[in-house]
C-alpha positions, 0 to 999 in steps of 0.5 A: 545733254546736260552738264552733269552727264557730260562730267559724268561721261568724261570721268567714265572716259579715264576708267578701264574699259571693264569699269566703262562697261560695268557702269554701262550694264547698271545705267541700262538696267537702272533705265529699264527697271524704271521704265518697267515700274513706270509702265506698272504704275500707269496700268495699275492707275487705269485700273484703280480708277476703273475701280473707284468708279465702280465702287462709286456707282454701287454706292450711288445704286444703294449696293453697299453697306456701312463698314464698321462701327 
């Protein structure tokens, strides 16, 4: 643990417990929307990857056509 979540953790300490809680209940939900956003954005990176790969390939095969002027 490093030294600023121990000074974090010690002035959680001398709040109420309410206060602890609050703080607790945004910490977990912070955690958990960010592993959510992780997880989102490492399928949607599979998937654009899966994308580029196949747009790549119709142009190789001659499938596409010139965007614009």
């Amino acid at each position: 643990m490093t030294l600023l979540v121990q000074e974090m953790l010690h002035q959680i300490e001398q709040l109420p417990p309410e206060e602890q809680d609050r703080l607790a209940e945004w910490v977990l939900a912070e955690i958990a929307s960010e592993q959510r956003w992780t997880a989102l954005f490492n399928r949607s990176q599979a998937l654009l990857e899966r994308m580029a790969q196949q747009a790549l390939q119709e142009d190789s095969e001659g499938a596409t056509k010139p965007f614009g002027g």
